[in-house]
Each structure stands twice: as structure tokens, then as C-alpha cells.
C-alpha positions in Angstrom: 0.0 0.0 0.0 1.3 3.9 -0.7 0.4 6.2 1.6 0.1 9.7 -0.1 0.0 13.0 1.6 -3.2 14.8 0.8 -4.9 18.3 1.3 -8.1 19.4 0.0 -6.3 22.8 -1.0 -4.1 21.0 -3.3 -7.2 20.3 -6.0 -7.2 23.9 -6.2 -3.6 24.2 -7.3 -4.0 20.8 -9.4 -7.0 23.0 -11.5 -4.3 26.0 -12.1 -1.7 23.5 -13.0 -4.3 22.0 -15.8 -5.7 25.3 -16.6 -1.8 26.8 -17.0 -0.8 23.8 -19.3 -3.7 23.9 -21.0 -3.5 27.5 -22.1 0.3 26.9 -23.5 -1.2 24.0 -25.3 -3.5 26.3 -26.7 -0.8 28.9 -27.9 0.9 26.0 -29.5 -2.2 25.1 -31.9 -2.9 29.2 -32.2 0.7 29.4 -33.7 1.3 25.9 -35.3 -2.0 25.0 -36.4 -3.0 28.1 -38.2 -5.1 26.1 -40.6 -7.6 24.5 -37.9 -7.7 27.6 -36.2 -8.5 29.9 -39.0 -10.9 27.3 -39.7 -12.8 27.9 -36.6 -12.5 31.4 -36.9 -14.6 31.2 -40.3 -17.6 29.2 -39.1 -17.9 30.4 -35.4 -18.3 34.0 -33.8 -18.2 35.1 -30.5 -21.1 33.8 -28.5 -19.9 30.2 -29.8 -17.5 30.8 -27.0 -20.3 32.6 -24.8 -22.4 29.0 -25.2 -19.2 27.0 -24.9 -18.1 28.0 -21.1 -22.4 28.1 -20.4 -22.6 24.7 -21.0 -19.3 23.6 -20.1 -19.9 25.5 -16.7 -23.6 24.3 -16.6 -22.8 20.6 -17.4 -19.9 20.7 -15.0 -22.0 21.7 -11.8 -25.4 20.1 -12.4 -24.0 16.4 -13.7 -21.3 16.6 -10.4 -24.1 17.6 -7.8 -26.2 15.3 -9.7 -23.9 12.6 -8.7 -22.5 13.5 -5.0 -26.0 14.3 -3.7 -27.0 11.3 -3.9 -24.0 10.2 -2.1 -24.2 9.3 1.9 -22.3 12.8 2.2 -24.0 14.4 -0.1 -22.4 18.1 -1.4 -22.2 20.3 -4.5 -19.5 18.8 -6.9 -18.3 19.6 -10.4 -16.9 17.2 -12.6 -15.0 17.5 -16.0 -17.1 15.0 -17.5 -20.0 17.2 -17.0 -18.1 19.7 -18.3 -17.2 18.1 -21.5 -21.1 17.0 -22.5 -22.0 20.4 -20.9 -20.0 22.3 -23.9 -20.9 19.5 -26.5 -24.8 20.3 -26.1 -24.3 23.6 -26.2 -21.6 23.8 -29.2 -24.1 21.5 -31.0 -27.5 23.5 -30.4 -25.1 26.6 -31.6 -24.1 25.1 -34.3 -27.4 23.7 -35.6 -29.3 27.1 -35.0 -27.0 28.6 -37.4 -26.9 25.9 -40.0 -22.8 25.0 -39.4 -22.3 21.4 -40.6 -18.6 20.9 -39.8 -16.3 19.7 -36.7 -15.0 22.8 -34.6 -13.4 20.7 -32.3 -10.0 20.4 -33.4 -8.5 23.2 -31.9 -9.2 22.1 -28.4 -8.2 18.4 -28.5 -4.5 19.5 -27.1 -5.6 21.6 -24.7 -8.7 19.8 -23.3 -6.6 16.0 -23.3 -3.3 17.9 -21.8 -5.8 19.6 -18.6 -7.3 16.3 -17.7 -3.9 14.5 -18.1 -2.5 17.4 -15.6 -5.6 18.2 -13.2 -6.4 14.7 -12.7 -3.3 14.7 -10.5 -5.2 17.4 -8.5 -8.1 14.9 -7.6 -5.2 12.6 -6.5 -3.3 14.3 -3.9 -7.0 16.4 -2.9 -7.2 12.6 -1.1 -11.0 12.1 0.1 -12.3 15.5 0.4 -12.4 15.5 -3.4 -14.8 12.0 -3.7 -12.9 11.2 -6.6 -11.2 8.1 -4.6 -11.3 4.5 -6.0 -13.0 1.4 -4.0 -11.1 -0.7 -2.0 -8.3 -2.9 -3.6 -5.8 -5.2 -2.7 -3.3 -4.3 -5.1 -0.1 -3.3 -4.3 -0.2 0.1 -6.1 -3.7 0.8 -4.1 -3.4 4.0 -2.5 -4.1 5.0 1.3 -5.6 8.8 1.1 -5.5 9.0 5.2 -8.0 6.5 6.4 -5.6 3.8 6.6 -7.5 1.9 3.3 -5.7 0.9 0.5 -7.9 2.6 -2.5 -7.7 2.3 -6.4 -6.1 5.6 -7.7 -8.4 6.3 -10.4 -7.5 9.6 -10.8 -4.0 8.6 -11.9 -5.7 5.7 -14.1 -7.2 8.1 -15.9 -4.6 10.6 -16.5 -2.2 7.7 -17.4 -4.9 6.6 -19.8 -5.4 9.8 -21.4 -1.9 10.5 -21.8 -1.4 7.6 -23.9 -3.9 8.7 -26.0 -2.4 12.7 -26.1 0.9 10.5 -27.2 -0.7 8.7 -30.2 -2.9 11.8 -31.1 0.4 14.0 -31.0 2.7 11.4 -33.6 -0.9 10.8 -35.9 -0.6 14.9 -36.4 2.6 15.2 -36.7 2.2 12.6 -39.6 -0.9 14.3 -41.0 -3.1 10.9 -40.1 -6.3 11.3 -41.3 -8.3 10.4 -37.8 -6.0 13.1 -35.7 -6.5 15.8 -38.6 -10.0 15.5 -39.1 -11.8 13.6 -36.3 -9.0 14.3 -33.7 -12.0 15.5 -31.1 -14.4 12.9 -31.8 -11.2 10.6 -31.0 -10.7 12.4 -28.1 -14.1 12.1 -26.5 -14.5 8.4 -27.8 -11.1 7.3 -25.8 -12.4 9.4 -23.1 -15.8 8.1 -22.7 -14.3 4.4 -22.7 -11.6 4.5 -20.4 -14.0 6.6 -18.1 -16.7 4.2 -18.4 -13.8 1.1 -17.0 -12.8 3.4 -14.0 -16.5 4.1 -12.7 -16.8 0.6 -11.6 -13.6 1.2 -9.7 -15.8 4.3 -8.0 -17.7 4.2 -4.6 -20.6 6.8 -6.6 -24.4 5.6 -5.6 -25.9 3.4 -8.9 -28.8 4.2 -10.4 -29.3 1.4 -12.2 -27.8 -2.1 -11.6 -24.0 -1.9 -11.2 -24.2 1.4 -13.6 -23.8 5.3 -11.8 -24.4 8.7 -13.5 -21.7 8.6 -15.9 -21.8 5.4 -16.7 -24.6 6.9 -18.8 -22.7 10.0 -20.0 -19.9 8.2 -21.3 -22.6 6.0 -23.4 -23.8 9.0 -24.4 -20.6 10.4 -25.7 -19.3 7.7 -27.1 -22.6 7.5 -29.1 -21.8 11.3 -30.3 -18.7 10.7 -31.2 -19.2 7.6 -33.5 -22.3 8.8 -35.2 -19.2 11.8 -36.2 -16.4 9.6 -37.3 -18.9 7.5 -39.0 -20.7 10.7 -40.8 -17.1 11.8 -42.1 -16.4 8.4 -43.4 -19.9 8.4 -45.5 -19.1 12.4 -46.1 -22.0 13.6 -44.7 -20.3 16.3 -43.2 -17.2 18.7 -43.7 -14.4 17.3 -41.6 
């Protein structure tokens, strides 16, 4: 068993350290990836942004209270999952009220896969204040967060996961793969929803139905949206 020192505080600084990458990751598409960013320049305007952060705020704190008030402690809670479907409704019902067919996504797959790879550490050393913890395990890697129980780090499961994924995604573009260049979001989400939907059985969250929580449901939902995309490119339904 590791024991790990934890503070609540330190989810706070895990955020800044996601946001902070995040935003260089950004600059680095703004300057190298002129092409998908000009690109979303042409079929967006200003208060695509406006409904991204609403829904991405809005997703964020409704599905995460959602979840931890049903819990036996149950608080107000925000969760990057939410987050993520929060800002995909929202771009979506933007997009489709003004009749934009194509992927805008692309810009924000570095960003978006680099923050969760770093503010999943957050959750990690935040310990139990942060209800991110893993059930019980036996393991040897199973972490003890201060209560003297060896836990599943699920927080580091998934940022392990989703840096493998940031690793292929960043050789695919540098070798102009089709899948990073043109459904490198809907990747992102699909890999995201998947290796999400393993680590929720690994979470203490309340079910709602059989052995299935909250997100189990979300993460069928994304994955749904994101293969009805890559499958709509491949068919040429839609711009990529």
C-alpha cells in the first residue's frame, strides 16, 4: 500500500496547473496550427465561445451535484465530465441554429486532453475531500488517502490513460493521419468516454441502475456522439 499525503487545497492548485498547461497547449495550436484555427474562426463567432463556457460551466456543476447528492455525504460537486457534455450540447444546439455542418473541435483536443492528463493529479493528492477516490483494492499500487485503506487511484488511471492517447494523437498529427486531422475530437471524446466508463466501476458513486452510476450513462452518451461523427465523415455527410 502507498500512503500519499493529501490536502483538499491542493485540488485547487492541481486546477491551475491543468488550466496553465492547457493555455500553453492552446498557444501552440494558435501558432502551429494556423489552418484549424482559421478554420474555426470562419464558421464560429463570439457567443460560440459565450455557449461553450455556459454549457461547459452548466454541465460541469449540475451532472457533479447530480452525482455526490446522492452520495451518503452528499455536497455540491463539479466534474470535467459534465463539463465536456455540458460544452458539447451547447456547441451542437449553436451550431445547428446557425446551420454550421462541420467539426470545430479540433483546436481544443491538445488543450482539453493535456488539462485532464494534468488536473487529474489534483483529484489525486486532494485525497477524500475530493470523492474522486477508487473502491477498495488489494493491489499493491492501491493508494491510502488517510483513512488507513488501500484505494484504487483512479485519478492517476485516468490521467495515465489519457496520456497515452495525447501520445498517439500528438505522432498521428505530426504525420498528418487522417483520424487526428480530421476527427481528432471525436477521438478524443471516444477514448475518453471508454476509459471513463472502466474506472466508474472502480468508483464508490451511488448506482442508479444495476451496477451502472451517472456517468456510466454519460460516457454512453458520448461515445454515441462521437461515433455517429467519425462515421458521418467516413460516409461524407459532413465537412471534416
Amino acid at each position: 500500500m502507498i500512503h500519499l499525503p493529501t490536502a483538499p487545497w491542493l485540488h485547487y492548485v492541481g486546477d491551475l496547473a491543468a488550466w496553465c498547461a492547457a493555455f500553453v497547449s492552446a498557444r501552440w495550436v494558435y501558432r502551429r496550427r494556423r489552418t484549424s484555427v482559421e478554420a474555426l474562426a470562419r464558421q464560429t463567432a463570439p457567443s460560440y465561445f459565450v455557449s461553450l463556457a455556459l454549457g461547459a460551466a452548466t454541465g460541469a456543476w449540475l451532472l457533479g451535484s447530480l452525482n455526490t447528492l446522492r452520495d451518503a455525504r452528499p455536497a455540491l460537486s463539479h466534474s470535467i465530465a459534465g463539463a465536456l457534455a455540458g460544452a458539447i450540447v451547447a456547441v451542437e444546439l449553436w451550431k445547428w441554429m446557425r446551420g454550421v455542418r462541420g467539426s470545430t473541435g479540433g483546436p481544443f483536443v491538445l488543450p482539453l486532453a493535456v488539462g485532464i492528463v494534468v488536473g487529474r493529479w489534483g483529484c489525486l493528492f486532494a485525497g477524500l475531500a475530493d470523492q474522486t477516490y477508487g473502491v477498495p483494492t488489494s493491489l499493491p499500487w492501491g493508494v491510502d488517502f488517510g483513512d488507513g485503506i488501500a484505494r484504487h487511484p483512479v485519478a492517476l488511471y485516468e490521467s495515465i490513460a489519457m496520456a497515452v492517447f495525447l501520445g498517439l494523437y500528438w505522432r498521428a498529427l505530426n504525420k498528418h493521419r487522417a483520424w487526428a486531422t480530421q476527427h481528432g475530437f471525436h477521438a478524443l471524446v471516444l477514448v475518453y468516454a471508454v476509459q471513463r466508463f472502466a474506472w466508474e466501476f472502480l468508483k464508490p458513486y451511488p448506482v442508479l441502475i444495476g451496477p451502472f452510476n451517472l456517468f456510466h450513462f454519460v460516457m454512453i452518451g458520448l461515445g454515441v456522439y462521437a461515433l455517429l461523427w467519425i462515421a458521418r465523415g467516413r460516409t461524407g455527410a459532413v465537412a471534416p
